[in-house]
C-alpha positions as CSV (number, residue, x, y, z in Angstrom):
1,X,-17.6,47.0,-42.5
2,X,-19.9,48.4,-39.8
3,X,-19.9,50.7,-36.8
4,X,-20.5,49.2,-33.4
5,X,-18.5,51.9,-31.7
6,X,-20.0,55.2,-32.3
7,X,-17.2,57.7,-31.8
8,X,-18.1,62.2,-31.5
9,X,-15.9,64.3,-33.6
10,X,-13.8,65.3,-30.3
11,X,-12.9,61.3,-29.9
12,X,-11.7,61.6,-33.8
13,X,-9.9,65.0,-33.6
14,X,-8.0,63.4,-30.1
15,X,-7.2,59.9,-31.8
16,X,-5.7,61.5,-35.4
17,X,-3.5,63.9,-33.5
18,X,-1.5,61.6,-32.6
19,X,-0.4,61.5,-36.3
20,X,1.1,63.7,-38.3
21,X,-1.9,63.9,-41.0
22,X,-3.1,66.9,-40.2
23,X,-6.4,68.4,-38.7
24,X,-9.7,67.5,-39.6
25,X,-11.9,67.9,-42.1
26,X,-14.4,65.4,-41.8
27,X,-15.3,61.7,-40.5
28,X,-18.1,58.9,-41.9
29,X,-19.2,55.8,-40.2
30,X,-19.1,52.9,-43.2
31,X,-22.1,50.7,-43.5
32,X,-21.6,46.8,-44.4
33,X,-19.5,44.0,-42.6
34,X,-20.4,42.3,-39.5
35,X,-16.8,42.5,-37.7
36,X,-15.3,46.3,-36.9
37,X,-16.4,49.3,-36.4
38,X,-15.0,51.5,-39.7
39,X,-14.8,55.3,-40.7
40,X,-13.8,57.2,-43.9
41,X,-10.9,60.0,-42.0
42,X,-10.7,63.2,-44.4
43,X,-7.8,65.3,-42.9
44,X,-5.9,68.2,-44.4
45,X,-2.8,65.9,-46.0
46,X,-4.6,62.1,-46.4
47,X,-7.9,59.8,-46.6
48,X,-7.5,57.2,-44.4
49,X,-9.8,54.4,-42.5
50,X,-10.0,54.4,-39.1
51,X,-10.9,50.7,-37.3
52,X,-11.9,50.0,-34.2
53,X,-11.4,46.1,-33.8
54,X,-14.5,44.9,-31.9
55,X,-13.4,41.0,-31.6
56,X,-9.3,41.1,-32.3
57,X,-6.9,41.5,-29.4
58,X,-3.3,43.2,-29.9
59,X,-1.4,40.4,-30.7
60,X,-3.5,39.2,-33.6
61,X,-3.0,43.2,-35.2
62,X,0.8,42.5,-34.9
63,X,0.2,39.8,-37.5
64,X,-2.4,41.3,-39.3
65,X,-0.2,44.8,-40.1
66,X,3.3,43.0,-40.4
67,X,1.2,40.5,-43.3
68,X,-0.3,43.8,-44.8
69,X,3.2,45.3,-44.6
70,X,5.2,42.4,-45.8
71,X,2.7,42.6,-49.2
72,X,3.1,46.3,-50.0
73,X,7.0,45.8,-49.3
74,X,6.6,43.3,-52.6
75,X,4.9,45.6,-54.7
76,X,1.2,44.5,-53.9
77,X,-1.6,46.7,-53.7
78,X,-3.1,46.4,-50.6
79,X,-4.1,49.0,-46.9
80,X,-1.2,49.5,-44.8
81,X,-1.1,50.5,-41.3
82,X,-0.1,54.3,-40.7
83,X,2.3,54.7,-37.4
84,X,1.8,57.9,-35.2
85,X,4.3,60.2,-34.4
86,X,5.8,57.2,-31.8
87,X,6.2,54.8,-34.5
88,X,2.9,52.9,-33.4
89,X,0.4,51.8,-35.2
90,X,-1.9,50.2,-33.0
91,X,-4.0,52.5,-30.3
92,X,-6.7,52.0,-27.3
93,X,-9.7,53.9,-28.2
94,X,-13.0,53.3,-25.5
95,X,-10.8,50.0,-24.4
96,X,-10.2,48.4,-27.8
97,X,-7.5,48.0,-30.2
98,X,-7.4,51.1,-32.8
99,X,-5.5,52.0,-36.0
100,X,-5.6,54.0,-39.1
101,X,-5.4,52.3,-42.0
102,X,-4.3,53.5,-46.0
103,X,-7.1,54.0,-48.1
104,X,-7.1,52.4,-51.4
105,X,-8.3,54.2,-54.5
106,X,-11.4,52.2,-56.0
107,X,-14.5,50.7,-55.6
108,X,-16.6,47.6,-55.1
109,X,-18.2,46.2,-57.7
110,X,-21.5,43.3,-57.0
111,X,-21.6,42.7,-60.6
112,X,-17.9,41.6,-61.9
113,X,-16.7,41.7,-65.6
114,X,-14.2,39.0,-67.1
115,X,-11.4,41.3,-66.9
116,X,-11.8,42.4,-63.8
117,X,-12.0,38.6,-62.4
118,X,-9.1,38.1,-64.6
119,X,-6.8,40.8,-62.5
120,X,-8.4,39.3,-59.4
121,X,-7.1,36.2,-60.1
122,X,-3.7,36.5,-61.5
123,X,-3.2,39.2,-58.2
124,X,-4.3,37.1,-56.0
125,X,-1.9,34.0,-57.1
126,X,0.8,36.3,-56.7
127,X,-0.3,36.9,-52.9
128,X,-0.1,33.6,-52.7
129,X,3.4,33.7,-54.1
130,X,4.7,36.2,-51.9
131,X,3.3,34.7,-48.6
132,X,5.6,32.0,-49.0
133,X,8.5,34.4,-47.9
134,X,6.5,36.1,-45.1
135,X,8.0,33.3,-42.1
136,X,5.2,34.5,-39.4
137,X,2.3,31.2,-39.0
138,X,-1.1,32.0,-37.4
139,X,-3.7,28.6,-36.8
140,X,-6.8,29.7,-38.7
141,X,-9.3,30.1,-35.6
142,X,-12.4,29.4,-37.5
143,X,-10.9,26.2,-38.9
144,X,-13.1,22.8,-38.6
145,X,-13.3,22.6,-34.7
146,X,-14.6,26.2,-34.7
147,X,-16.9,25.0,-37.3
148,X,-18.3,22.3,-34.5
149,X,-18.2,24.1,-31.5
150,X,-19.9,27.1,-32.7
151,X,-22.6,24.9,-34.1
152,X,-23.2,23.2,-30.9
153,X,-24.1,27.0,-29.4
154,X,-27.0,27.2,-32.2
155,X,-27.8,24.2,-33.3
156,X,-31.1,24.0,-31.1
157,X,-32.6,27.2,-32.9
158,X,-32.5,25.9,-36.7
159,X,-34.8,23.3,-38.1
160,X,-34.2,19.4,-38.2
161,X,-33.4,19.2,-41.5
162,X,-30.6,22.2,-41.7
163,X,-29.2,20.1,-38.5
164,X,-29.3,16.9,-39.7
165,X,-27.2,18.5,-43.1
166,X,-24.7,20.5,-41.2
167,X,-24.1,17.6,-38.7
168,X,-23.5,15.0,-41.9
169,X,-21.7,17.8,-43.6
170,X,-19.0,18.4,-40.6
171,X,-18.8,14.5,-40.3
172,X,-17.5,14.5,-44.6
173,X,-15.1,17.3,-43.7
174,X,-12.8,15.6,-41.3
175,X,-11.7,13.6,-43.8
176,X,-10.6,15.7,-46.5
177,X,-6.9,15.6,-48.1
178,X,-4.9,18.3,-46.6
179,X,-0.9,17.1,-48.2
180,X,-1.7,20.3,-50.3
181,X,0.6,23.4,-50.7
182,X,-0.5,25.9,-48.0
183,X,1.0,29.6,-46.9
184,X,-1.0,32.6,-45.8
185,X,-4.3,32.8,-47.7
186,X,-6.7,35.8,-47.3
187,X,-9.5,33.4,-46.0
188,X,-12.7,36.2,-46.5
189,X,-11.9,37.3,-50.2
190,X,-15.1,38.1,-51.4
191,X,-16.5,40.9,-53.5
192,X,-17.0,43.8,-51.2
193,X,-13.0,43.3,-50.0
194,X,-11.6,43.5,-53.5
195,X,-11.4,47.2,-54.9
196,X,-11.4,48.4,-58.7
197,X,-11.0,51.4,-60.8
198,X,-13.0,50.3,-64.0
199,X,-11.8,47.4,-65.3
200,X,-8.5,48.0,-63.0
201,X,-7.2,46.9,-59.7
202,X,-7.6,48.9,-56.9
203,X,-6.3,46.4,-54.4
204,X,-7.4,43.9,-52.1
205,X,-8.7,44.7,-48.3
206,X,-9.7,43.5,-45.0
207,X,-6.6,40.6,-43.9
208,X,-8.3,40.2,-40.6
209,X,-8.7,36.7,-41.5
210,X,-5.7,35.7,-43.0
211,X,-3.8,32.4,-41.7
212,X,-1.7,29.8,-42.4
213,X,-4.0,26.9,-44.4
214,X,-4.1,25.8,-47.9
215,X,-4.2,27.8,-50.7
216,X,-7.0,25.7,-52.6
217,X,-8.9,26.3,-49.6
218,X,-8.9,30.1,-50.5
219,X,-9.1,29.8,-54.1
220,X,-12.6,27.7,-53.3
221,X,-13.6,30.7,-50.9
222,X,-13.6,33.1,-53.9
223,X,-15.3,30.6,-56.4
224,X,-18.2,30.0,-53.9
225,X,-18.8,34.1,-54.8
226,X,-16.6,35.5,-57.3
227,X,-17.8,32.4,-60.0
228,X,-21.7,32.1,-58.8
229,X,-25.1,32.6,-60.6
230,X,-27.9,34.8,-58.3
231,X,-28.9,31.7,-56.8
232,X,-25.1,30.5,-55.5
233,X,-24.5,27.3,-58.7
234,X,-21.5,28.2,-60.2
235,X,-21.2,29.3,-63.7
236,X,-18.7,26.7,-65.2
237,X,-17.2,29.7,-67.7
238,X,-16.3,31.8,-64.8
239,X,-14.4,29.3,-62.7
240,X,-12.3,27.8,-65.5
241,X,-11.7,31.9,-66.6
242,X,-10.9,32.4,-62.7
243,X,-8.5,29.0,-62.4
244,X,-7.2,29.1,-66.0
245,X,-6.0,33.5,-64.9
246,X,-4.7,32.0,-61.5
247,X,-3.2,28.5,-62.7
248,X,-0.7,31.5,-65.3
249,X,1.0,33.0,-62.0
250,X,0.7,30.0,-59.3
251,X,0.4,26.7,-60.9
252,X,-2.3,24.6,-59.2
253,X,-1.1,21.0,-58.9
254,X,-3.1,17.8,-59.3
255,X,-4.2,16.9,-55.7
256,X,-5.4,20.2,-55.7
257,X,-7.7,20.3,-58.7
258,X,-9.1,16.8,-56.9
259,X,-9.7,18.3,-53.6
260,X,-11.1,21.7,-55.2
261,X,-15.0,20.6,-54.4
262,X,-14.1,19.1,-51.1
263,X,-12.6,22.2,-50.1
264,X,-15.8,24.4,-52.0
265,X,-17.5,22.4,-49.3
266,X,-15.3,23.7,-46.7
267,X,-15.6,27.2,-47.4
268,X,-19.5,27.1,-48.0
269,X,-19.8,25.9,-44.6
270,X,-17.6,28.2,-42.8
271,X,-19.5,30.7,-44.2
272,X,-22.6,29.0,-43.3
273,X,-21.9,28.5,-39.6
274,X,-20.4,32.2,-38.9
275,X,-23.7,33.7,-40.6
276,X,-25.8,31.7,-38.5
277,X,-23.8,32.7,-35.4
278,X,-24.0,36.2,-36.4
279,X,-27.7,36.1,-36.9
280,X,-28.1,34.8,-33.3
281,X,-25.8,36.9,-31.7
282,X,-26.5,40.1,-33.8
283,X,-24.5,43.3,-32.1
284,X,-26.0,46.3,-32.2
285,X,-25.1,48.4,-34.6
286,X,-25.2,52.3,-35.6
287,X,-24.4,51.2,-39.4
288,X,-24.9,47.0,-40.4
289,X,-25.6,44.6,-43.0
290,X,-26.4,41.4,-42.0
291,X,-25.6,38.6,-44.2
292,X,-28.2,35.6,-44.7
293,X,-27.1,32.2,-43.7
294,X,-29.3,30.5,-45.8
295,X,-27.8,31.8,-49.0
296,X,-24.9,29.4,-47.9
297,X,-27.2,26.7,-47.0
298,X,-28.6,26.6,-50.6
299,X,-24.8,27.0,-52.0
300,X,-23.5,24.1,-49.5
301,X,-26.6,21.7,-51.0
302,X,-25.5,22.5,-54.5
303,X,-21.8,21.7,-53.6
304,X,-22.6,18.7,-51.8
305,X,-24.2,17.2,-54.8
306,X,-21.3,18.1,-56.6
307,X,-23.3,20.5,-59.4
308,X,-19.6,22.6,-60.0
């Protein structure tokens, strides 16, 4: 989360009196993400988030919400939007999409215990589960083409070597097996978008991503950071605790077990490629934390030699 969209108090008051949450009391901008501008709403009756969406248009929201809505409705812990007094829930605010969002009780935690990636896993096999009755489909837009054409806008400014890898890479990743089961995956589950109360489940945040691809392709998303030593190699104990706690809710067939690095390779350079465009087309930002591409550099090396 970030704020690229400072807003006064008067811009607050006017945008939350269109719901019925009462006045007031106080507003923070929230530091980290690279995305939306996001503030903590204290108001007489609720705690809320409010987002500005600096990049989404209206139409992608409609899927976003209906998703986030279509989880809750099954019993899963996750933001919701809140509709005005209309029935709306999304808003213009300084010309782009707006909405206040539920806030979850709980924290992020950098350093995770084994019960806690336990609950992360068996949850996050059941919103697997219950995406397979949610009918809506949405392409993911930062799928393999996005991959290439974004690198083609930077690949002059990084050194020979990180282009010659990424180039090879890209050229491997067209060919990967995709007759795999698929439904709406999260598609950005890492740490700082999973909340917990101890050693329990807060919920899981931040959909803005989500889309209609293969589910191994999210479960290798949260390995490349949920299952990781400080320098990115994963630590065998934590992946078989994470697959073995998601395998007990969704059962993970064979084809996907034997696409599981090819698709670690996948996620590592999605990842790679969207730091890298972020670092060259860094927004300004009141409240940011920029994310280093070559952290994903060194992880997609280690996943291309297939040390997992």
């Amino acid at each position: 989360m970030a704020v690229y969209t400072s807003l006064s108090q008067s811009e607050v008051e006017n945008f939350i009196s269109k719901f019925n949450i009462g006045s007031l009391k106080s507003y923070t901008g929230i530091s980290g993400g690279v995305t939306n501008s996001n503030f903590f709403i204290n108001t007489d009756n609720c705690e809320a988030v409010l987002t500005v969406f600096e990049e989404l248009n209206f139409d992608d929201l409609d899927y976003y919400f209906n998703f986030m809505q279509h989880l809750s409705s099954h019993g899963f812990s996750c933001p919701s939007p809140i509709s005005d007094i209309n029935d709306n829930y999304i808003h213009d605010l300084k010309g782009k999409p707006a909405a206040l969002i539920s806030k979850l009780s709980g924290k992020v935690f950098e350093e995770i215990s084994d019960k806690q990636l336990i609950q992360l896993a068996k949850s996050f096999a059941e919103m697997h589960l219950i995406s397979l009755k949610f009918k809506s489909r949405k392409k993911n837009e930062r799928g393999l083409q996005w991959m290439k054409d974004t690198f083609s806008m930077f690949a002059d400014k990084i050194s020979s070597d990180q282009r010659e890898l990424i180039s090879d890479e890209l050229s491997f990743l067209e060919n990967i097996p995709e007759d795999l089961p698929r439904g709406v995956i999260h598609a950005d589950l890492f740490r700082d978008n999973v909340l917990f109360e101890e050693d329990r489940l807060g919920g899981i945040i931040d959909f803005y991503y989500a889309c209609d691809d293969f589910f191994i392709y999210d479960i290798a998303i949260v390995i490349n950071d949920w299952c990781i030593d400080h320098n990115g190699i994963i630590d065998g104990k934590r992946k078989k605790l994470f697959i073995e706690a998601y395998d007990s809710v969704r059962k993970i067939n064979n084809n996907e077990y034997d696409a599981l690095n090819s698709y670690l390779r996948l996620a590592a350079m999605r990842f790679l490629i969207s730091r890298f465009r972020d670092q060259f087309n860094a927004k300004d930002a009141e409240l940011n934390t920029m994310k280093d591409p070559l952290f994903f550099f060194e992880i997609l090396k280690n996943r291309r030699q297939n040390l997992n």
